[in-house]
C-alpha positions in Angstrom: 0.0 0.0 0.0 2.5 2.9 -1.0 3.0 6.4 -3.0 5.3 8.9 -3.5 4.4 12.4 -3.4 5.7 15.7 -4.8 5.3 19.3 -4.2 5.7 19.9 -7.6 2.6 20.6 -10.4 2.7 18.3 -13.0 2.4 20.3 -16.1 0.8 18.9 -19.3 1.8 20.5 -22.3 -0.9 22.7 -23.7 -0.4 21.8 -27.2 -1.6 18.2 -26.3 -4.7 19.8 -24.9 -5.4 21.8 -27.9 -4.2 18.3 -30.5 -6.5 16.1 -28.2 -2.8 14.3 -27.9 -4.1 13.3 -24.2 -5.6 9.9 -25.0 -6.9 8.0 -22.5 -4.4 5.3 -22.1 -4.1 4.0 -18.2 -6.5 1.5 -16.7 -7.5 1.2 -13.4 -9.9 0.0 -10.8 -11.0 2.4 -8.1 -12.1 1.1 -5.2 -15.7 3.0 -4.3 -16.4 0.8 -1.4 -14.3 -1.0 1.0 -11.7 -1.0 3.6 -9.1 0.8 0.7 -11.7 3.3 -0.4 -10.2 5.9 -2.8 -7.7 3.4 -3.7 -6.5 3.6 -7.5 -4.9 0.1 -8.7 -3.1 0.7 -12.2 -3.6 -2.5 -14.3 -1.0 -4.0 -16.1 -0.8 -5.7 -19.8 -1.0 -9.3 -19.6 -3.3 -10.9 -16.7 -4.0 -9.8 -12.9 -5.7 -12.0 -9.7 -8.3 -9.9 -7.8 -8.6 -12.0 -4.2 -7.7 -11.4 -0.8 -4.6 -13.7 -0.5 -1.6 -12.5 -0.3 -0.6 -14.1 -3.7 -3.4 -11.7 -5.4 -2.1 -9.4 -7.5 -4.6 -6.7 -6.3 -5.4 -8.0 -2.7 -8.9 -7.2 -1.7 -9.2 -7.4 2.4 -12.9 -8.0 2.4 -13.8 -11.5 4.4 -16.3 -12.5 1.6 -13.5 -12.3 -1.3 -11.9 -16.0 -2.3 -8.0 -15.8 -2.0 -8.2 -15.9 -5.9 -11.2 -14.6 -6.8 -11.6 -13.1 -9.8 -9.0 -12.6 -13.1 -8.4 -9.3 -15.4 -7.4 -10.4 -18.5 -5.8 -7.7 -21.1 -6.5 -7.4 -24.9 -5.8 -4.6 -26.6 -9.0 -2.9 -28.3 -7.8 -2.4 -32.1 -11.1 -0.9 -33.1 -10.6 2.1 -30.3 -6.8 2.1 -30.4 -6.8 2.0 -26.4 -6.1 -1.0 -23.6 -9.2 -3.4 -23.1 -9.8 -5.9 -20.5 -12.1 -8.7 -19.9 -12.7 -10.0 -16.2 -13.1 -13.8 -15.6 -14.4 -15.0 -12.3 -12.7 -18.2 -10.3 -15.4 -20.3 -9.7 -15.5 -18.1 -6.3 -17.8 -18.6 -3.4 -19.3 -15.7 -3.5 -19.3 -14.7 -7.2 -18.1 -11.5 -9.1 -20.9 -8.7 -10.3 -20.4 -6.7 -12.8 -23.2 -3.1 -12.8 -24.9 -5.9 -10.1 -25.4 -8.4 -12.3 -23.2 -11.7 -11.9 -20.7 -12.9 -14.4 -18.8 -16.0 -15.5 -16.7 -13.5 -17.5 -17.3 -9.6 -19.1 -15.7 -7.5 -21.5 -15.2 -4.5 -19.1 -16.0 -0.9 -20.4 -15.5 2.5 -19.3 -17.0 3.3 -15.7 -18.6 -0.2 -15.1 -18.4 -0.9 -11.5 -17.3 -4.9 -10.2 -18.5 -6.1 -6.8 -16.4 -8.7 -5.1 -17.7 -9.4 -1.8 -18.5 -6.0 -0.3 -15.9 -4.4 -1.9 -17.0 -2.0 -4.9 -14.4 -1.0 -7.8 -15.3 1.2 -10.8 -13.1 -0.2 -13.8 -12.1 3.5 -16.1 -9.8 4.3 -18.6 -8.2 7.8 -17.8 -6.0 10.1 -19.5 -2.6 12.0 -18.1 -5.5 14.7 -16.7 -7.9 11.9 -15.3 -4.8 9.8 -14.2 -3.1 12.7 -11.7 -6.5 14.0 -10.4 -7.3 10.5 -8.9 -4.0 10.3 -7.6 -3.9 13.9 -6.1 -7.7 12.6 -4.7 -6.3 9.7 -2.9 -3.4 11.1 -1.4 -5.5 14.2 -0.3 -8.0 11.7 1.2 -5.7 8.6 2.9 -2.2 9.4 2.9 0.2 11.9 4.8 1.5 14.6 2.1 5.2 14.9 4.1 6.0 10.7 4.3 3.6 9.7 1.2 2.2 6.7 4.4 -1.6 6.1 5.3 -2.3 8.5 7.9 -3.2 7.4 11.4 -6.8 7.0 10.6 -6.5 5.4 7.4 -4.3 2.6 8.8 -6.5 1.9 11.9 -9.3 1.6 9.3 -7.2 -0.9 7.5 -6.1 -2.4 10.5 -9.4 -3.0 11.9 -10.4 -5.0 8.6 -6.8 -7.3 8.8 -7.6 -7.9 12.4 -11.3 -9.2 11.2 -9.5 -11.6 8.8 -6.8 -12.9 11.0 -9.4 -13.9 13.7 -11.5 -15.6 11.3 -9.0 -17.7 9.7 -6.7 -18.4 12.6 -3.5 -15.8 10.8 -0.6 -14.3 12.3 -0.3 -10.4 12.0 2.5 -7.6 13.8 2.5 -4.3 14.4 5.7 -2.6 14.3 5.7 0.4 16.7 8.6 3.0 15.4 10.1 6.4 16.7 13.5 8.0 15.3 16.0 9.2 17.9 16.8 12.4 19.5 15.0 14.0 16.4 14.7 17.2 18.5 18.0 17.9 18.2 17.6 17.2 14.1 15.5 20.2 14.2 17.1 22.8 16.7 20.4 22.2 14.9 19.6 21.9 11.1 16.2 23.4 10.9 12.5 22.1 10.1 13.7 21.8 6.5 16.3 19.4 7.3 13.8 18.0 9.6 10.8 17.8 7.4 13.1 16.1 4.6 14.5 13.7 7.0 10.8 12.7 7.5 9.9 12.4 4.2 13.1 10.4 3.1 12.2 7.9 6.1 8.7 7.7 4.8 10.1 6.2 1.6 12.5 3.8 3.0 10.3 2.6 5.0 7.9 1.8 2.0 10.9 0.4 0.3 12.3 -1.5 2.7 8.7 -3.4 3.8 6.5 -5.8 1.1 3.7 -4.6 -0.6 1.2 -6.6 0.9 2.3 -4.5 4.5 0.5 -1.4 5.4 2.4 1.8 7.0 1.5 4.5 8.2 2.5 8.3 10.1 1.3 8.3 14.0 2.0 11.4 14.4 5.5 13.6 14.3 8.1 11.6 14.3 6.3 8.3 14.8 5.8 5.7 12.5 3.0 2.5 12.8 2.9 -0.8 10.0 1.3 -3.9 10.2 2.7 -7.0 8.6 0.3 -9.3 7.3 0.1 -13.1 7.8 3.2 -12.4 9.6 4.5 -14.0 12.9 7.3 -12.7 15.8 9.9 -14.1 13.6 9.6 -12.5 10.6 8.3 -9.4 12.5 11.8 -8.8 13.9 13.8 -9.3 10.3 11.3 -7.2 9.4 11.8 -4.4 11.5 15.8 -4.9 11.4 15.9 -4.2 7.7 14.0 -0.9 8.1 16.5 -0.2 11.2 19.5 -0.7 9.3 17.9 0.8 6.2 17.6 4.0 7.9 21.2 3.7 9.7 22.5 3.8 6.3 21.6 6.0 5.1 22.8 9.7 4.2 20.2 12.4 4.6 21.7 15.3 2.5 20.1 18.8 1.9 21.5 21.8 0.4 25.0 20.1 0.9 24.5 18.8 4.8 24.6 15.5 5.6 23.5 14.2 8.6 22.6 10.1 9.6 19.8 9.2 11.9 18.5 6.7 13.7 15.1 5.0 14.8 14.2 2.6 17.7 11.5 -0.2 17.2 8.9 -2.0 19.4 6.9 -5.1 18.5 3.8 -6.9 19.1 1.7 -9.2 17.1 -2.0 -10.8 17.3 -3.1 -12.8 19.1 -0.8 -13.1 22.0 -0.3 -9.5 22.5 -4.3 -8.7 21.7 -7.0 -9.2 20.0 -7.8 -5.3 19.4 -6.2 -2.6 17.9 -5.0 -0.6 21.0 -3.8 -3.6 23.0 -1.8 -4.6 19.9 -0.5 -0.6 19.8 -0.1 -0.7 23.5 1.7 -3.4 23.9 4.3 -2.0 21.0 4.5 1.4 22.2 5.4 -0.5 25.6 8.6 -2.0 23.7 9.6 1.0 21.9 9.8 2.6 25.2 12.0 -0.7 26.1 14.1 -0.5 23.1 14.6 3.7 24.0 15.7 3.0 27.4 17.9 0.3 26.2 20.4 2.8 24.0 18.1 3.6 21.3 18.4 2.1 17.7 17.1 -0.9 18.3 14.6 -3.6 17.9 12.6 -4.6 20.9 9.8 -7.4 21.7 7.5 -6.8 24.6 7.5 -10.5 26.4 
């Protein structure tokens, strides 16, 4: 679940506007309902799995979904000159609707709107216009502009739904507590610009260094909250190593400074830490403060 943002306007050149050059070119589906609403997935050429296993290739977390539930299929529409696409359901349990009628398969057009489970997704074509509004829409909506992560609301919301699906089906799940180290003194000694940038820069490493399927998000300042799906203590902690040492690593440079940072990590995961959100947070905040009081940069595991 990641994006990168930027300051910057994206210009489009107004001769295209004026030519009609802007041809709408990029699929997606768009989820209008459901735990990710707002949520733009760009399909690719070739074929894609709808479902809510992790093996999907757009994963749906919506209890009524089969872990492979539906296929996208691409063919490219010679008669239009533009990408076209024809869903296939999976045999699922629940089947696959398409304008609420159900399916075996459906050449999808412009602005139809697929139901899998409870989850709603209007298939579009959009141009380079269409394409950065929904973008700019979704990261208005979900994500925090400065670190390009779910904001603290959005990933509870996500949360809350992954918690649903772990307990009904018996899965693993962590939550990763974070907090980067004397970043004060970032601040009173570089400036907030140095400080916002470090922010941002750890935003992205941390979607970098963590697998698609995991959610993260911005607690607020310079705290940082992911969940790893389907994921137990072990891989929790060589999880959070590799975002430690990621962000040891590396050299935050601005205007010609360079300065290094470092972050401290707590741990907890479901179902021995909690069943519930803020037991699950609680319990990692609690070894974040371990892992602080420990020397800082560091991984810790509340017992």
């Amino acid at each position: 679940m990641s994006v990168k943002p930027s300051d910057r306007t994206v210009a489009i050149d107004r001769a295209k506007l004026d030519s009609g050059a802007l041809k709408k070119s990029r699929a997606s589906l768009i989820v209008l309902q459901g735990a990710e609403i707002g949520r733009d997935f760009r399909l690719k050429h070739g074929q894609m799995v709808l479902g809510r296993g992790l093996e999907a290739d757009i994963r749906l977390p919506d209890d009524l979904a089969s872990r492979e539930h539906a296929r996208i299929q691409f063919r490219w529409d010679q008669e239009a000159d533009r990408p076209g696409y024809v869903l296939f359901d999976l045999q699922s349990t629940n089947h696959t609707f398409v304008n609420s009628h159900r399916v075996d398969q459906a050449t999808l057009r412009d602005g139809d709107k697929i139901q899998i489970g409870d989850t709603v997704l209007k298939f579009m074509i959009l141009d380079d216009i269409e394409a950065k509004f929904h973008e700019e829409v979704r990261n208005r909506i979900t994500y925090d502009r400065l670190t390009g992560l779910l904001t603290k609301e959005s990933l509870y919301l996500a949360l809350e739904n992954e918690l649903k699906r772990c307990a009904r089906y018996d899965l693993p799940l962590s939550v990763l507590m974070m907090d980067l180290d004397r970043f004060k003194m970032v601040n009173d000694t570089h400036g907030h610009l140095m400080g916002s940038h470090v922010l941002a820069e750890v935003g992205r490493l941390i979607r970098d260094t963590i697998r698609e399927v995991d959610v993260s998000g911005r607690y607020g300042g310079e705290e940082f909250v992911c969940y790893l799906a389907e994921t137990p203590a072990q891989g929790a902690q060589q999880a959070a190593e590799r975002i430690r040492e990621a962000i040891e690593r590396h050299p935050f440079t601005l205007d010609g400074t360079t300065i290094r940072v470092t972050i401290s990590i707590g741990i907890s995961w479901f179902p021995d830490h909690g069943r519930e959100i803020n037991p699950l947070v609680a319990r990692a905040d609690k070894a974040l403060y371990a892992a602080k009081a420990g020397g800082r940069n560091r991984v810790c595991v509340d017992p």
